[in-house]
Backbone as CSV, one residue per row, in Angstrom:
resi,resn,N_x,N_y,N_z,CA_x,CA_y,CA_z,C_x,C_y,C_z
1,UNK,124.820,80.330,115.501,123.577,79.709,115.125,123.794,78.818,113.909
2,UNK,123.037,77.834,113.777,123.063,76.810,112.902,122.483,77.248,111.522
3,UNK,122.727,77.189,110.676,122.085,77.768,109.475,121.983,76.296,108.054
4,UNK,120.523,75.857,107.710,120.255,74.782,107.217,120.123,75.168,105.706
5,UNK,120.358,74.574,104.697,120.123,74.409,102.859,119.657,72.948,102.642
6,UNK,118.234,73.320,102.606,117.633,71.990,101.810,117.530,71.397,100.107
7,UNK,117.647,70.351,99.792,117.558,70.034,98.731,117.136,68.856,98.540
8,UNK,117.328,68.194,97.145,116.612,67.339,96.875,115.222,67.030,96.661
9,UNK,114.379,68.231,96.888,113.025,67.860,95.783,112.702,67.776,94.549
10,UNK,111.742,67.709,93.936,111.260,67.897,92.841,110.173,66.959,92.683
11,UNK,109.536,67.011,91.363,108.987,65.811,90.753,108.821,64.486,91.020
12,UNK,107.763,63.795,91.500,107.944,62.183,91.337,106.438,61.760,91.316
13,UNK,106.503,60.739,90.837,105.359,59.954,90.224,104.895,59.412,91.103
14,UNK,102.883,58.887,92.282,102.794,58.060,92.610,103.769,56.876,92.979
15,UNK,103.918,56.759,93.929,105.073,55.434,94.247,106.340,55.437,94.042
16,UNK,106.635,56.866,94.036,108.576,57.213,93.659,108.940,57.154,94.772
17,UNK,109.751,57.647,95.094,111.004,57.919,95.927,111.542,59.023,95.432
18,UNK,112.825,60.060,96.500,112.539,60.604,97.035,113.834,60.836,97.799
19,UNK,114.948,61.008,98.165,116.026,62.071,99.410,116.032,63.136,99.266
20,UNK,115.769,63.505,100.587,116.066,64.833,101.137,116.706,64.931,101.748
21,UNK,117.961,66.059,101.363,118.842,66.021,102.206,118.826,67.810,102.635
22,UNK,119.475,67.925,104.205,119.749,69.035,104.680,121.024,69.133,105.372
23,UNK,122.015,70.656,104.203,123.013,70.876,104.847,123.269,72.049,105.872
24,UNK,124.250,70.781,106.772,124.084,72.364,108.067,125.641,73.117,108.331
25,UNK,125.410,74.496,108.741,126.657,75.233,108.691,126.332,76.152,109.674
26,UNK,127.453,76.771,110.300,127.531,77.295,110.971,127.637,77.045,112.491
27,UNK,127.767,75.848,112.772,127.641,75.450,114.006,127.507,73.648,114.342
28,UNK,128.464,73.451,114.769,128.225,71.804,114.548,126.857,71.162,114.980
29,UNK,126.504,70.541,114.262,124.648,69.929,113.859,125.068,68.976,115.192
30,UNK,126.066,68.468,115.849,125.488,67.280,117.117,124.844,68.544,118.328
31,UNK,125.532,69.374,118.347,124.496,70.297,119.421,122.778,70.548,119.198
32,UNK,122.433,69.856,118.276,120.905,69.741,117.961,120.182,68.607,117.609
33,UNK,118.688,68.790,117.914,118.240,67.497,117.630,117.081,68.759,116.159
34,UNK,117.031,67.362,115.501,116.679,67.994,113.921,115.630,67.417,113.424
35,UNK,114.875,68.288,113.171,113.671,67.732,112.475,112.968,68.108,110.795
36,UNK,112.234,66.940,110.577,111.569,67.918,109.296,109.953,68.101,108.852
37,UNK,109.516,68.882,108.699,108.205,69.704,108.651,108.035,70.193,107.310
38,UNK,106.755,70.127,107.168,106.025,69.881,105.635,105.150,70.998,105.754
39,UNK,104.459,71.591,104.738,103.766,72.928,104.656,102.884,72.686,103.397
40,UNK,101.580,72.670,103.407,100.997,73.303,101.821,100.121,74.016,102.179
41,UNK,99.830,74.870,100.769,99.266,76.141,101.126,98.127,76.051,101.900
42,UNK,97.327,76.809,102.830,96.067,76.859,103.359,96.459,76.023,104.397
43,UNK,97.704,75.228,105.055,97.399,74.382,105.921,98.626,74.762,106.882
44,UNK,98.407,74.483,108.536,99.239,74.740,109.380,100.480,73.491,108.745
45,UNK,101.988,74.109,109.065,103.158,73.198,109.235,102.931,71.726,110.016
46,UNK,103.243,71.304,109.824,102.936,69.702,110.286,104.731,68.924,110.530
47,UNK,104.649,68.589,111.257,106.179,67.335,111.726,106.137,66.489,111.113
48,UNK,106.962,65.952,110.507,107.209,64.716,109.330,107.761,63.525,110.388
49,UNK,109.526,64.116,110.467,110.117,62.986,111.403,110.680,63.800,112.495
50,UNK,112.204,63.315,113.567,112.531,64.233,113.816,113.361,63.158,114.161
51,UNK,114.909,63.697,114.320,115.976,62.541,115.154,116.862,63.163,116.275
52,UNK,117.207,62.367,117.339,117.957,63.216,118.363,119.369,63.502,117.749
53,UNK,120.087,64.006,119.429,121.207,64.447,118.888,122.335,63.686,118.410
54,UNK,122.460,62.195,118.318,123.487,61.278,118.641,122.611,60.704,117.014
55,UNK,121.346,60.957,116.827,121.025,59.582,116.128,120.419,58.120,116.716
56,UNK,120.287,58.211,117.547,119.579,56.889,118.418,118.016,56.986,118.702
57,UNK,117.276,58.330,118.684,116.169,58.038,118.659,115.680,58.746,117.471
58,UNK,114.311,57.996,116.806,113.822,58.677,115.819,112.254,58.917,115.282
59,UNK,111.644,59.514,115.445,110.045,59.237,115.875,109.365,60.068,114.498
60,UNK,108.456,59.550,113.786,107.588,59.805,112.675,106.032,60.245,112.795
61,UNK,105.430,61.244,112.041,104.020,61.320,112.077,103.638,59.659,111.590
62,UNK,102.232,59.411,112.030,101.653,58.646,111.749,101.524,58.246,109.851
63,UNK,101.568,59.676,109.161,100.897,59.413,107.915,102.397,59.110,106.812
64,UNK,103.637,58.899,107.772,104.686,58.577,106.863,105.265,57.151,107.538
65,UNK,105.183,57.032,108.762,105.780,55.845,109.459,105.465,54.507,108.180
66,UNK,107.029,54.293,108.261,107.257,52.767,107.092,107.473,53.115,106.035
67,UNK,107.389,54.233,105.459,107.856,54.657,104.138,108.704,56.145,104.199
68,UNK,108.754,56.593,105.313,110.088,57.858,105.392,111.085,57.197,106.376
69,UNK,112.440,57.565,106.261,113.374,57.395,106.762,114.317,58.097,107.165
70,UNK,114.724,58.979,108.479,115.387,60.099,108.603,116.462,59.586,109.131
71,UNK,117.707,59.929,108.719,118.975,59.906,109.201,119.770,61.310,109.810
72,UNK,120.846,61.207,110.091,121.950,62.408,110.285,123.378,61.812,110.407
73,UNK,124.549,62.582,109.788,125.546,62.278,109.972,126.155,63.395,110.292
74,UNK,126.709,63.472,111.491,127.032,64.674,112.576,128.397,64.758,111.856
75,UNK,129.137,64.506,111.036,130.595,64.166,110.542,130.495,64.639,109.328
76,UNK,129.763,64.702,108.659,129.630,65.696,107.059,128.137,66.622,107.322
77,UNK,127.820,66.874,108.775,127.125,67.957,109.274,125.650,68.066,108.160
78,UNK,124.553,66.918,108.050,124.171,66.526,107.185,122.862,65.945,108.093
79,UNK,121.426,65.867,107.247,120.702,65.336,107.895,119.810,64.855,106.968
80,UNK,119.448,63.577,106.307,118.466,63.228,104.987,117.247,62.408,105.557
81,UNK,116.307,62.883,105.073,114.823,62.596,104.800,114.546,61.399,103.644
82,UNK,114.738,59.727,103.980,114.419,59.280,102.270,113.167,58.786,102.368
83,UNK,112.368,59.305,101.323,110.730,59.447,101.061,110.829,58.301,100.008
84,UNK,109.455,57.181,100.382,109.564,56.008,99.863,107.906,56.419,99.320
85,UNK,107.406,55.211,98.455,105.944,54.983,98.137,105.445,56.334,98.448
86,UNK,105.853,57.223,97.919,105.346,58.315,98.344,104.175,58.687,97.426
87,UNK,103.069,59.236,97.604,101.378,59.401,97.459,101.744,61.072,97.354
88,UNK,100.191,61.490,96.518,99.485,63.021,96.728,99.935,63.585,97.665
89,UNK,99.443,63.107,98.718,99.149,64.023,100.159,100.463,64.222,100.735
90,UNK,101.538,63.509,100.267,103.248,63.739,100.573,103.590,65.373,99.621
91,UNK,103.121,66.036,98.946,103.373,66.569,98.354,103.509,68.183,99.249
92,UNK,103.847,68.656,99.411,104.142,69.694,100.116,105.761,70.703,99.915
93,UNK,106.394,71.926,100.686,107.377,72.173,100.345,107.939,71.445,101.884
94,UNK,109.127,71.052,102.505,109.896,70.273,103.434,110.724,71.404,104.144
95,UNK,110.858,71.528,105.137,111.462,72.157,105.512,112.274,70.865,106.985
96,UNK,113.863,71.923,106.741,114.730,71.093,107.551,114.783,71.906,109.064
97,UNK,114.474,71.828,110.172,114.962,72.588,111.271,115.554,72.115,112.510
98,UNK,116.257,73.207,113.295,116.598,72.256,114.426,116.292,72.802,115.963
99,UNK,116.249,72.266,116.822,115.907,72.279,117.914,117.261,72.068,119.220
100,UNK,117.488,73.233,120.181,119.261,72.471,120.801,118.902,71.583,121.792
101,UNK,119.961,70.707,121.347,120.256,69.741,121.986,119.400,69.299,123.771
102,UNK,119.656,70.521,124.215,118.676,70.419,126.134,117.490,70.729,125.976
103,UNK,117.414,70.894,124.755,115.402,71.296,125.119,114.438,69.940,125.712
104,UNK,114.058,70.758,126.333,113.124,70.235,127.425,112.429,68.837,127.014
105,UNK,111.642,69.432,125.586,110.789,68.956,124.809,111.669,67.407,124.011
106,UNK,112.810,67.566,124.204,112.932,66.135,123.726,112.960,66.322,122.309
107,UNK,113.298,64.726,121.687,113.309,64.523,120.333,111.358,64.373,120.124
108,UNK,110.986,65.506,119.815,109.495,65.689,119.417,109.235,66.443,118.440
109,UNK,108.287,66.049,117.485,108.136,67.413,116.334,106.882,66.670,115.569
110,UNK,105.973,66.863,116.399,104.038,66.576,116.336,103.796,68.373,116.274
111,UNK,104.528,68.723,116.657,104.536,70.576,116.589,106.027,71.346,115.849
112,UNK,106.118,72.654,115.857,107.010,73.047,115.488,107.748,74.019,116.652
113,UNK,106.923,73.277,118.273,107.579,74.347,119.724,109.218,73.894,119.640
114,UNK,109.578,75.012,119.843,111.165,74.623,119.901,112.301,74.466,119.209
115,UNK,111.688,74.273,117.646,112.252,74.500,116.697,112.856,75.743,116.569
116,UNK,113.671,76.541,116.269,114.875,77.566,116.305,115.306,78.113,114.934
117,UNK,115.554,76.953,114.612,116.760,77.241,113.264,116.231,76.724,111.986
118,UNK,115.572,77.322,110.728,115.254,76.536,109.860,115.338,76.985,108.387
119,UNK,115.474,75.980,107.506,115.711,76.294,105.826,114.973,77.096,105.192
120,UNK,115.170,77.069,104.335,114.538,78.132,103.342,113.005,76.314,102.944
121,UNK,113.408,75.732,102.609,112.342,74.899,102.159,112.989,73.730,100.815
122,UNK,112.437,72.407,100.678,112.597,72.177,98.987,111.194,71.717,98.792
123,UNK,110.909,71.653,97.338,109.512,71.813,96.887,109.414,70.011,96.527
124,UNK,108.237,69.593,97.422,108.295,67.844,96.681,107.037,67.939,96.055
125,UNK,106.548,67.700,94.768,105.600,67.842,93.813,105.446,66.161,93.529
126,UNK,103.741,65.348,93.948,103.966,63.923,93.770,102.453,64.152,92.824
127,UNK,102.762,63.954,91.839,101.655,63.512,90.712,102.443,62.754,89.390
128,UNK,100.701,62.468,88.591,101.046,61.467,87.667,101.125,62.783,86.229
């Protein structure tokens, strides 16, 4: 099983920026397609981005499209989140997870079905 360590949150001001990166072990990360999901308190998990297994497709919630950017590099087993103009409502803890490779469901993560494998969390805090 794949086992994920997120990092890169903290602190940022209205209109900062922002990488997140997630390292993966235990199992080479191209057998999965990977996504990342946001949480604050009182509110169901929500899908941020999510990318397939190769890197060729890559699909965003509505409330980040144009200012998040998800990558993966299957070769340093690695998958980063870079958070642009990022606002309040970006503020949440991130979580990195993954989904294998044949699932049915495709490169999708409007939900968290299928998701499998996931981090402990990093904390992104966006105020002035």
């Amino acid at each position: 099983q794949v086992q994920f360590v997120e990092s890169g949150g903290g602190l940022v001001q209205p209109g900062g920026s922002l990488r997140l990166s997630c390292a993966a072990s235990g199992y080479p990360l191209d057998y999965y397609i990977v996504g990342w999901f946001r949480q604050v308190p009182g509110k169901e998990r929500e899908g941020v981005s999510c990318i397939s297994r190769y890197g060729d497709i890559s699909n965003y919630a509505d409330s980040v499209k144009g200012r998040f950017t998800i990558s993966r590099d299957n070769v340093k087993n690695t998958v980063s989140l870079e958070m642009t103009s990022l606002v309040p409502e970006d503020a949440a803890v991130y979580y990195c997870a993954a989904r294998p490779y044949y699932s049915p469901s495709g490169t999708t993560c409007s939900s968290t079905e299928g998701y499998m494998y996931w981090g402990q969390g990093t904390q992104v805090t966006v105020s002035s």
